[in-house]
C-alpha positions as CSV (number, residue, x, y, z in Angstrom):
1,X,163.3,118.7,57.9
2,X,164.5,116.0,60.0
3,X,163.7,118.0,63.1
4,X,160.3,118.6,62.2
5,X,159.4,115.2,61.1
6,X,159.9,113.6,64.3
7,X,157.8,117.0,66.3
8,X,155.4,116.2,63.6
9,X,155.8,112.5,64.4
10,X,155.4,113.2,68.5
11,X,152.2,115.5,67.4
12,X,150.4,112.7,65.9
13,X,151.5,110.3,68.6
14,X,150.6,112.6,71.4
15,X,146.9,113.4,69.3
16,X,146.3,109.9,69.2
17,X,147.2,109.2,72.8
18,X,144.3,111.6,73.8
19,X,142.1,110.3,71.1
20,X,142.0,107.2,72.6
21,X,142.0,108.4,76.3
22,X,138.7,110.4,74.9
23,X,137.5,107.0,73.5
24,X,138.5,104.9,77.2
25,X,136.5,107.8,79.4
26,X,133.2,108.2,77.0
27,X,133.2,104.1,77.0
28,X,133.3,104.2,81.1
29,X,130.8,107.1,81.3
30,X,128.1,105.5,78.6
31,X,126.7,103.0,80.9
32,X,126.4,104.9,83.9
33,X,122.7,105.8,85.7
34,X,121.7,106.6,88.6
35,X,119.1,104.8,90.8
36,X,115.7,107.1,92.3
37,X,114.2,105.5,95.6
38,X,111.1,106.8,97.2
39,X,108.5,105.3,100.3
40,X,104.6,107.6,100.5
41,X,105.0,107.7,104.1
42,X,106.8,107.7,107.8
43,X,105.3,104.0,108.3
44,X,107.8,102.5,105.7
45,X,110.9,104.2,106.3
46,X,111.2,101.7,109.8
47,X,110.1,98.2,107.4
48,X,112.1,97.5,104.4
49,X,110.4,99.7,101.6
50,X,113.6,101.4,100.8
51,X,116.0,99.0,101.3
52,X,114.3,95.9,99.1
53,X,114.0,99.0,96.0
54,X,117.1,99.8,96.2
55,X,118.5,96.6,96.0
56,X,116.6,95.6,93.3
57,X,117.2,98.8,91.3
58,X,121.3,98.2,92.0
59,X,120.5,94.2,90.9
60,X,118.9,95.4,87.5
61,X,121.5,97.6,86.5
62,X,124.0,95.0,87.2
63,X,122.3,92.7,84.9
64,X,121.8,95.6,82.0
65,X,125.5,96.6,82.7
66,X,124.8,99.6,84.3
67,X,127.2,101.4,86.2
68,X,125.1,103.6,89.2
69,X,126.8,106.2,89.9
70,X,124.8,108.1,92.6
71,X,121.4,106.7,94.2
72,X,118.8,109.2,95.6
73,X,116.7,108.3,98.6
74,X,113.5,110.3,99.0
75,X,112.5,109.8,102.6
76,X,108.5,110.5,102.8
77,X,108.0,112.6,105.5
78,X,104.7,114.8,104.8
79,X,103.1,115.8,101.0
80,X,104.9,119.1,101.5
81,X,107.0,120.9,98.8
82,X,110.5,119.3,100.5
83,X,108.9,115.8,99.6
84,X,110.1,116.2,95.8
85,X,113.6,117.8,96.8
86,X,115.5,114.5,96.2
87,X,113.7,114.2,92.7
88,X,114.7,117.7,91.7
89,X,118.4,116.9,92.9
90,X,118.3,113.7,90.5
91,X,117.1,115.8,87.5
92,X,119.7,118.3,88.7
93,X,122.2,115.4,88.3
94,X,121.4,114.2,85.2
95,X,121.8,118.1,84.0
96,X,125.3,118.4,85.4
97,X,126.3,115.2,84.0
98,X,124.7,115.5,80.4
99,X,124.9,112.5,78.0
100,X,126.6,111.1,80.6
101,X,124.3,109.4,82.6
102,X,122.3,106.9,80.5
103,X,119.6,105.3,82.7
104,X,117.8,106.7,85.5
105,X,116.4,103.9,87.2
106,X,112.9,103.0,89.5
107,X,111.6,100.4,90.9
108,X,108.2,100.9,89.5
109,X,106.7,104.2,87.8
110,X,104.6,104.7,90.6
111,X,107.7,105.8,93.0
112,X,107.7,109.1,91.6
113,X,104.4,109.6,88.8
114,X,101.3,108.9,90.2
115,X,99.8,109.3,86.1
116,X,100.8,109.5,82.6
117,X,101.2,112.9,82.6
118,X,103.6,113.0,85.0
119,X,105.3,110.2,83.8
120,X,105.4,111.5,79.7
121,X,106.9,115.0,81.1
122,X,110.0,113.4,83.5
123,X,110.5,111.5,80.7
124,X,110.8,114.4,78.7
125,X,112.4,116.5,80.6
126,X,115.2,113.2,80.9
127,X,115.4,113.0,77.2
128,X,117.1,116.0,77.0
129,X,119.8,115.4,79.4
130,X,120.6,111.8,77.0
131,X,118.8,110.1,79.8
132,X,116.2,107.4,79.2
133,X,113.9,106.0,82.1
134,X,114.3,102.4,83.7
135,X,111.7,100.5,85.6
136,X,112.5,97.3,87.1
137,X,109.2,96.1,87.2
138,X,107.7,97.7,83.7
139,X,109.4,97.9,80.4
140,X,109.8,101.9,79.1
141,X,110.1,103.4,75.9
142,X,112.2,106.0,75.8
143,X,114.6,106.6,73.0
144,X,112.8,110.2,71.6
145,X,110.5,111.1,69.7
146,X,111.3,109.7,66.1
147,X,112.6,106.1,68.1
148,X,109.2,106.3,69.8
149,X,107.6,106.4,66.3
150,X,110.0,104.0,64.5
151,X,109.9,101.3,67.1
152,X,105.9,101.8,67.5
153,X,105.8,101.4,63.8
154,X,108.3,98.3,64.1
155,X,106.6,96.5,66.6
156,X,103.0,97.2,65.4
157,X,104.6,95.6,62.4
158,X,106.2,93.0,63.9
159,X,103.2,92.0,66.2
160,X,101.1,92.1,62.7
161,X,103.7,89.0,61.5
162,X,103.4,87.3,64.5
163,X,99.4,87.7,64.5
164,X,99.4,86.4,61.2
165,X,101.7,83.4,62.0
166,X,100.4,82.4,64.9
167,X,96.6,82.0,63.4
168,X,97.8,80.2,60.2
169,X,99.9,77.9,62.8
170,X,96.9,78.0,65.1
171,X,94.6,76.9,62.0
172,X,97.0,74.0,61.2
173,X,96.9,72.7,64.6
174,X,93.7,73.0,65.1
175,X,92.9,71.1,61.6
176,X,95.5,68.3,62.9
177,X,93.2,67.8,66.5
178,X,89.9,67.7,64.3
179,X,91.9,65.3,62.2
180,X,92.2,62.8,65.3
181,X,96.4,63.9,65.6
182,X,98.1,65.7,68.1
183,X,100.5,68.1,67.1
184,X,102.5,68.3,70.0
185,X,104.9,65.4,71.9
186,X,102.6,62.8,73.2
187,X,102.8,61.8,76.6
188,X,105.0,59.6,78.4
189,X,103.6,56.1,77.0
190,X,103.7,57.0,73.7
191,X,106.5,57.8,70.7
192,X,106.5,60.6,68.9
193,X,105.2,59.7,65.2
194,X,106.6,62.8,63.4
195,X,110.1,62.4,62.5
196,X,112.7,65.4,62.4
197,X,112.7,65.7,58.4
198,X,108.9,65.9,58.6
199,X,107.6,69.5,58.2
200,X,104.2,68.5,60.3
201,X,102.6,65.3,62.2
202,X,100.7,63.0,59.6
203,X,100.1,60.2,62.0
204,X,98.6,59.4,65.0
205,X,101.0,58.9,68.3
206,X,102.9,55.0,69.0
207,X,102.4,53.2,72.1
208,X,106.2,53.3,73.5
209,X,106.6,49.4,74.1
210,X,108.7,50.1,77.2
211,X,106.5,52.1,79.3
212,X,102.9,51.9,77.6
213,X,101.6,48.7,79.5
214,X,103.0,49.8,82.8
215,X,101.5,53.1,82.8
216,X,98.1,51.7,81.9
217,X,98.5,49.1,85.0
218,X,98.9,51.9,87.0
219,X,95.9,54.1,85.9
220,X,93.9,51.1,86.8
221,X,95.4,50.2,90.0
222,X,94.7,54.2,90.7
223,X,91.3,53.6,89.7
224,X,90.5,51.3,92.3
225,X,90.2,53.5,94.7
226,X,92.5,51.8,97.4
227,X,96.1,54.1,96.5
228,X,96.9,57.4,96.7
229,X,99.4,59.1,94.5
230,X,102.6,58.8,96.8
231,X,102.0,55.1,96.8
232,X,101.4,54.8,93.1
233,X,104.5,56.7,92.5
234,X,106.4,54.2,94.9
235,X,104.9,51.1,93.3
236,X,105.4,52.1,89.8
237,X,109.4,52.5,90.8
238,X,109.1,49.4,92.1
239,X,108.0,47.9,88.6
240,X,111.0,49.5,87.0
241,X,109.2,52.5,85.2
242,X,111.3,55.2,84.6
243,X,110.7,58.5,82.5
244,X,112.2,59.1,79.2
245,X,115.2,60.3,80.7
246,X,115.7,57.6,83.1
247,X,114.8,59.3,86.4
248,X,111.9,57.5,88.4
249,X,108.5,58.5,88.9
250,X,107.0,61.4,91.1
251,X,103.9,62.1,92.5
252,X,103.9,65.2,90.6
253,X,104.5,63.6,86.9
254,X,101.4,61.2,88.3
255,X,99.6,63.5,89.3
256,X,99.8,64.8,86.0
257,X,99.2,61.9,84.1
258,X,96.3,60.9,86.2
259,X,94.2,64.4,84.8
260,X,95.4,63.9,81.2
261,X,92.4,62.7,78.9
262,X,94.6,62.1,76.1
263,X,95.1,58.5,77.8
264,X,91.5,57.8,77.3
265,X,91.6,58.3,73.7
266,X,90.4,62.3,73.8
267,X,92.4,64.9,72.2
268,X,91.5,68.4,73.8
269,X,91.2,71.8,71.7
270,X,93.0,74.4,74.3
271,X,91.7,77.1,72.5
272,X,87.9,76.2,72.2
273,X,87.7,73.6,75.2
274,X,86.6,71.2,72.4
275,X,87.2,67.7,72.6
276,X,87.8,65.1,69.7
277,X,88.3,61.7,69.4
278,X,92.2,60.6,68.8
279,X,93.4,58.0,66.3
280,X,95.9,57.0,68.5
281,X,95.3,53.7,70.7
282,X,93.8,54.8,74.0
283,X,95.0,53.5,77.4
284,X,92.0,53.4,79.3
285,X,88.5,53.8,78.7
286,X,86.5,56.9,79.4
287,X,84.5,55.2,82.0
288,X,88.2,54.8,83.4
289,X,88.8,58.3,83.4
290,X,85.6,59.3,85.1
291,X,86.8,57.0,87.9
292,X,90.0,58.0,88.4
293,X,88.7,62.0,88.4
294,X,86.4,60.7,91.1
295,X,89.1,59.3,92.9
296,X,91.0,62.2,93.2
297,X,88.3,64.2,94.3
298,X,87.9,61.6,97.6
299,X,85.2,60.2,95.9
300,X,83.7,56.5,96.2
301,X,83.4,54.3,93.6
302,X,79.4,54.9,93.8
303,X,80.0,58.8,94.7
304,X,77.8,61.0,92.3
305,X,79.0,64.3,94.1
306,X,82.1,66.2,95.0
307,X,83.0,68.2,98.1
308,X,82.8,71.5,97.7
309,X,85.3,74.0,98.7
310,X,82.5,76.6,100.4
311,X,79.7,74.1,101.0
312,X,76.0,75.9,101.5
313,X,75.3,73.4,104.8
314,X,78.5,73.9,106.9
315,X,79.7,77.5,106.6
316,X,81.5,77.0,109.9
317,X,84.0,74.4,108.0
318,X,87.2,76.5,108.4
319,X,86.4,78.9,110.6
320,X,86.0,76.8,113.5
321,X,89.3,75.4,116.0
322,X,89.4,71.7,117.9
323,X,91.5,72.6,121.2
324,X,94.2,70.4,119.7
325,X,94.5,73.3,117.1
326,X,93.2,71.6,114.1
327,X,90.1,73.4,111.8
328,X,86.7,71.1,112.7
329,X,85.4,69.6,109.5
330,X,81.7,68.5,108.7
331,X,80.0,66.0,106.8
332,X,75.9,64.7,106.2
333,X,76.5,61.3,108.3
334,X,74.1,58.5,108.0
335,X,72.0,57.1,110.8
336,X,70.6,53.8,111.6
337,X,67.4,54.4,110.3
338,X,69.1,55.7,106.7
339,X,68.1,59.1,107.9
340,X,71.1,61.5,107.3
341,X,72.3,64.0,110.0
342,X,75.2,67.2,109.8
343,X,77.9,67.3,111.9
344,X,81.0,68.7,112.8
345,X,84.1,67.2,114.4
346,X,87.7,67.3,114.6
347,X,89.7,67.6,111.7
348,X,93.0,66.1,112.9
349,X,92.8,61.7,112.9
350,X,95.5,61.6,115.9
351,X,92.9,64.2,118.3
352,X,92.0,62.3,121.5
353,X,88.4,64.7,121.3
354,X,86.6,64.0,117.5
355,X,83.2,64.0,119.1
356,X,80.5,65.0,116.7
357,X,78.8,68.3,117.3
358,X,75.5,68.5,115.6
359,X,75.4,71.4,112.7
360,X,72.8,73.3,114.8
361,X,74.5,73.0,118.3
362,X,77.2,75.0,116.9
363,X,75.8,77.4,114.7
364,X,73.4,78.8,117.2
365,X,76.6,79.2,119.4
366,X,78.5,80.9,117.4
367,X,76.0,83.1,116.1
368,X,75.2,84.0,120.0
369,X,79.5,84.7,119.9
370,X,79.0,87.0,117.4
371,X,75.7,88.8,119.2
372,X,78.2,88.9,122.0
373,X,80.8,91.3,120.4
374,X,78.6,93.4,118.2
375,X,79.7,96.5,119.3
376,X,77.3,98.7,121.4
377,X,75.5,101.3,119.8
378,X,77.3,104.1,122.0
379,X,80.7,103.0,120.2
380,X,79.3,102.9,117.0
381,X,77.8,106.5,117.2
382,X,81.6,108.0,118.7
383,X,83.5,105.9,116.2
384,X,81.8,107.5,113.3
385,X,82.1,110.6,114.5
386,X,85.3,110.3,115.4
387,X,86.4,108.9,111.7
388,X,84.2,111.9,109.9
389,X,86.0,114.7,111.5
390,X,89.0,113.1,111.0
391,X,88.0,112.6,107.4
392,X,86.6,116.0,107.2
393,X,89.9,117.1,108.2
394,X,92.1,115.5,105.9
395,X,89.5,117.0,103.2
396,X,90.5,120.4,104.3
397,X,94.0,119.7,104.4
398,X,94.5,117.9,101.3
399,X,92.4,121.2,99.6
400,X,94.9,123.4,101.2
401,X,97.9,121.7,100.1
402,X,96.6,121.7,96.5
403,X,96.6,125.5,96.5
404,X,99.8,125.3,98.3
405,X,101.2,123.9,94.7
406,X,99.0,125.8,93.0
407,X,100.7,129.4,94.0
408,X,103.5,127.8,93.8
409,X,103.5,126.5,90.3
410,X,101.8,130.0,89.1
411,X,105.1,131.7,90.3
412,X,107.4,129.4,88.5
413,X,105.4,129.4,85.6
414,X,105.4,133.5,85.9
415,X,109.3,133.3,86.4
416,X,109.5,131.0,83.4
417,X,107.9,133.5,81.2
418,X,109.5,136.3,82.5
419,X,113.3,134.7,81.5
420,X,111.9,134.0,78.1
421,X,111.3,137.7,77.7
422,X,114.5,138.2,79.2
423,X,116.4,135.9,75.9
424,X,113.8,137.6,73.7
425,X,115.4,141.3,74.4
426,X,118.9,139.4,74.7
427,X,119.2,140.5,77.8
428,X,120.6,136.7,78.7
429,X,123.1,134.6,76.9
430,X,121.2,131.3,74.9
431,X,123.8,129.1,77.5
432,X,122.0,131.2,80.3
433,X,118.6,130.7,79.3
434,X,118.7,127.2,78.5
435,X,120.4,126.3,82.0
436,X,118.0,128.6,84.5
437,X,115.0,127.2,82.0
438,X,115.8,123.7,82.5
439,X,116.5,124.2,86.6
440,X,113.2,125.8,86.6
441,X,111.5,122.7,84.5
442,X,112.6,120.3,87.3
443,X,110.7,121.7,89.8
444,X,107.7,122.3,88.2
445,X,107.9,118.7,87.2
446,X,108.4,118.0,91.1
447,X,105.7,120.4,92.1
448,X,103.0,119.2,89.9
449,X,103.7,115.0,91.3
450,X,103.5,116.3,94.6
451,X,99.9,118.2,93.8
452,X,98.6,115.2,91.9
453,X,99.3,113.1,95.2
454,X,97.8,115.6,97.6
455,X,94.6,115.4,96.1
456,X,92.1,112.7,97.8
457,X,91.0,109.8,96.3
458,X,87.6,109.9,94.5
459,X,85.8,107.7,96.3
460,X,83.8,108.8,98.8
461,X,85.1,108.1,102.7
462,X,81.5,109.2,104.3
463,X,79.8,106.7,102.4
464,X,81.8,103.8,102.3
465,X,81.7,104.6,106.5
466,X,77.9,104.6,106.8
467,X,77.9,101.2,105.2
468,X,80.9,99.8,107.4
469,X,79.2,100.9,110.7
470,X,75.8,99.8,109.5
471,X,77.4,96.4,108.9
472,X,79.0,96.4,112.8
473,X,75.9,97.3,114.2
474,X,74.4,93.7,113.8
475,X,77.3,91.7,112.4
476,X,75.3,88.3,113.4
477,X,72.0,89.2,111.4
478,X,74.4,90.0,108.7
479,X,76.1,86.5,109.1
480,X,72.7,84.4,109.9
481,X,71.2,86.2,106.8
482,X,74.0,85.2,104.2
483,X,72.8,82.7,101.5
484,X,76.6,82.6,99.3
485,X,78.5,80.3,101.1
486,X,81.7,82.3,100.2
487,X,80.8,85.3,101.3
488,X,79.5,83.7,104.6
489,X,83.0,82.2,105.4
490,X,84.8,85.6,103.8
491,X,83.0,87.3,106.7
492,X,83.9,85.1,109.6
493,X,87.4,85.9,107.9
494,X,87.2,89.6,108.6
495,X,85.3,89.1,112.1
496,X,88.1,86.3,113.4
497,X,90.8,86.4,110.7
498,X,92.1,83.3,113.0
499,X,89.3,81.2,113.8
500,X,88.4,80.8,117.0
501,X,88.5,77.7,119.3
502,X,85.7,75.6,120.8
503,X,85.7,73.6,123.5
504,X,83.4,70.6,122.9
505,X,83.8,70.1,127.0
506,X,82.3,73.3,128.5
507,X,80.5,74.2,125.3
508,X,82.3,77.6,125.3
509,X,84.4,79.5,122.7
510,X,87.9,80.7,123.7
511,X,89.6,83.9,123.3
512,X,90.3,84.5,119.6
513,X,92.1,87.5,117.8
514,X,89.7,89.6,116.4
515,X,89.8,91.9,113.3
516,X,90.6,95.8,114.5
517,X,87.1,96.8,114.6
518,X,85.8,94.2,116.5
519,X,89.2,94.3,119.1
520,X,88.7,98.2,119.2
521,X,85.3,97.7,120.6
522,X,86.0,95.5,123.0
523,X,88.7,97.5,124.4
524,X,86.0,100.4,124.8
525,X,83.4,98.3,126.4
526,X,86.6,97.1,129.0
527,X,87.2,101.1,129.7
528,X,90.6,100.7,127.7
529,X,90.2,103.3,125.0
530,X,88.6,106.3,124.7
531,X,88.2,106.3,120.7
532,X,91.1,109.6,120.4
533,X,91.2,110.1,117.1
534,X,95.1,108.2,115.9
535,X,97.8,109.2,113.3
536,X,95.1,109.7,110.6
537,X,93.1,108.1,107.3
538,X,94.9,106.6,104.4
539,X,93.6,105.6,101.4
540,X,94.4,102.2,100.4
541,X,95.1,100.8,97.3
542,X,92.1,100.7,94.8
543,X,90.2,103.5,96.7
544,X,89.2,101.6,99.7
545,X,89.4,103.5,103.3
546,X,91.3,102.1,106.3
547,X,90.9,104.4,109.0
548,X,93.3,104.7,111.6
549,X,92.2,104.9,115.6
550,X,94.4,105.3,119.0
551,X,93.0,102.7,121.7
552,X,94.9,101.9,125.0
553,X,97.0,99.2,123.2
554,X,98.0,101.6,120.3
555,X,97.0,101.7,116.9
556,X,93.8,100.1,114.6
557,X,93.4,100.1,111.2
558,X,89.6,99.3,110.6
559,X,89.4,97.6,107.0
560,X,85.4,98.8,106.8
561,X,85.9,99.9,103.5
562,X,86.3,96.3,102.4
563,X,83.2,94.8,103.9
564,X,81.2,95.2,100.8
565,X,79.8,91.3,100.2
């Protein structure tokens, strides 16, 4: 009896040894995942597409505590079959290693699922190795079908609380403004008037005896017109005004303070935009305020406009380079007889050359520039018919490809039904089945991504090229023609995405970098390309076409599919 108490005794010991060896090596395998990298094409394997996603991807699953256990790089090198070969080894992976790998993590959803039905059936197909999907950039639900419906129910739930707090604290608020209170801290300047047993504010804001008069002497001194914001920051440290935690004044807390109407006496509705008059004791006046917004704004004192950031009379404002370097500004200048004339001139104070050129001087100039390089009509004519065969091509090609996937998927879809008959007649083992069924799953889920991206964007490419080399064909009428003042300095943008430089001696524009179009011509009318059709047409982002052309200096992409003003 002895004898087999202590081999009963070593039993249990050794049992419980193992138990908790089980419990050690299920703890280490839980968090593991795996991390799924992927670039569209050739161009971004060379920049740092793959590198910055996988580092991010590692990052994340350092902060969620994720072990990564194995990271697959999908290398885009055409939208052939092999392009998914790296997903289907990651599904393969997450198969082998069943309710052991816990996270399979992207970047962002696009990497690998182009649209939701891609997305819903990997995500499937992961729930069933006790995987669930990771995004850096985008949060994912994916704990199953009943968690799917309990947290949707939860957080429907959840956001109905919130709603419903946040419009009866909304409502209260808003009462307190019409009321003439803020509910929130008051501004530096003023106390607080709601103490901490206090459920809600039932009185207006305290001047704050220590800093209340100095602020207000600044405001004014501001108001005069004859400091800016770095030297009111500087003066008010040299009065001793300090913020509520004792660090001195910055421009940027000024700066602040200088836009904030509360001062005046006006409490603001940031809902509605509504403004109401405050209990509390204003600062300034409102005639105060109006001068210090006019101040800002490099206004006088007697100033009844502001300038504007595309102004209607000087289009050239931005566009145009000083040979010192510095953008030429422009201004309405006043003449002896009180007539008013426009002008341009150097931007930069310290130039040794801010003559004035008159508005009209220079705007017949530069639209003579742009008559200049309008592109001949012989250009024009070759590259269009350059880019329509080349997008006729990729038509063809991306038709082809489809079908490609097509066939394919009908034979793994035939070779999916046929094993099912195969388990139906129990000519295979369940364990069989379920193991060739799930190998064929993955790639059908990798064959149906790769058709969906094969398949050209809506849009139509001929179209959006008869408008782009319309526009070309007499770029300066376009410009001249312009009213919007934005869209007349957005087009000098895509013409010379640089500016270009004018030399107020010789009266002559310099040599600027022009956008690829533009450059591509000019290289044609020099005899230094022969418009061969390049590396192809991609479809941007958002549908619009950037066409690709060879020229004797290498590669162009055109961006005429976002001329559209």
């Amino acid at each position: 009896m002895q004898k087999y108490g202590r081999a009963r005794l070593f039993e249990i010991q050794w049992q419980t040894r193992r138990a908790f060896r089980c419990i050690i090596n299920r703890r280490n395998t839980m968090n593991q995942g795996i991390v799924y990298v992927r670039v569209s094409s050739n161009d971004q394997l060379h920049g740092t597409s793959l590198e910055s996603q996988e580092r991010a991807c590692i990052e994340y699953a350092e902060n969620k505590g994720l072990k990564v256990a194995k990271v697959f790089i999908e290398r885009g090198e055409s939208a052939t079959a092999a392009n998914r070969t790296e997903l289907i080894k990651a599904l393969d992976y997450c198969k082998e290693h069943k309710d052991e790998i816990k996270a399979f993590i992207v970047w962002k959803l696009d990497r690998f699922a182009r649209n939701m039905t891609d997305h819903y059936g990997l995500q499937a197909q992961l729930l069933k190795y006790g995987t669930s999907l990771h995004s850096v950039t985008e949060e994912i639900i994916s704990e199953g079908p009943v968690g799917k419906m309990l947290e949707a129910m939860l957080a429907g739930y959840a956001q109905f609380e919130n709603d419903i707090r946040k419009q009866r604290c909304e409502g209260g608020m808003r009462a307190r403004l019409r009321d003439g209170i803020s509910p929130w801290m008051p501004p530096i300047g003023y106390t607080n008037s709601k103490n901490r047993v206090e459920r809600r504010k039932l009185l207006p804001d305290q001047p704050d005896e220590e800093r209340f008069y100095l602020i207000q002497k600044g405001l004014r001194l501001y108001a005069g017109g004859q400091h800016t914001i770095t030297q009111l920051a500087e003066e008010s440290n040299k009065w001793g005004l300090q913020t509520r935690t004792g660090k001195p004044m910055s421009k940027q807390l000024w700066n602040v303070i200088l836009t904030n109407k509360f001062y005046a006496g006006v409490l603001t509705d940031p809902w509605s935009g509504d403004e109401h008059r405050g209990l509390h004791k204003p600062m300034i006046t409102l005639e105060e305020y109006g001068a210090i917004q006019n101040v800002k704004r490099g206004l006088s004192n007697n100033a009844t406009s502001f300038r504007l950031k595309h102004h209607p009379d000087f289009p050239l404002r931005g566009a145009i380079r000083c040979t010192c370097g510095s953008f030429m500004t422009a201004s309405w200048q006043t003449g002896r007889s009180g007539k008013k004339y426009p002008y341009y001139r150097c931007h930069n104070l310290a130039c040794t050359n801010r003559d004035n050129i008159t508005k009209d001087v220079l705007e017949k100039k530069f639209y003579g520039y742009l008559k200049r390089i309008t592109p001949t009509e012989k250009f024009v004519s070759m590259f269009e018919q350059v880019m329509l065969d080349e997008i006729r091509s990729r038509k063809t090609s991306a038709g082809q490809e489809k079908q490609h996937y097509a066939v394919r998927l009908g034979n793994l879809e035939n070779q999916k039904r046929r094993l099912l008959t195969l388990r139906v007649n129990n000519e295979i083992s369940k364990e069989e089945y379920t193991e060739m069924r799930d190998s064929l799953d993955n790639q059908l889920t990798g064959l149906r991504i790769a058709k969906n991206e094969a398949q050209t964007s809506e849009a139509d490419l001929e179209i959006q090229l008869a408008y782009g080399t319309k526009f070309v064909r007499d770029v300066a009428r376009q410009w001249l023609d312009l009213t919007n003042p934005a869209k007349k300095q957005r087009l000098q943008k895509l013409v010379l995405p640089g500016g270009i430089v004018y030399d107020k001696a010789t009266g002559l524009f310099g040599t600027a970098i022009l956008s690829p179009i533009f450059k591509l011509s000019e290289d044609f009318r020099a005899g230094q390309s022969d418009l061969v059709a390049g590396a192809g047409i991609e479809p941007a982002s958002g549908g619009s076409f950037t066409p690709a052309v060879s020229s004797g200096n290498g590669l162009y992409h055109n961006p005429i599919g976002t001329l559209p003003l």
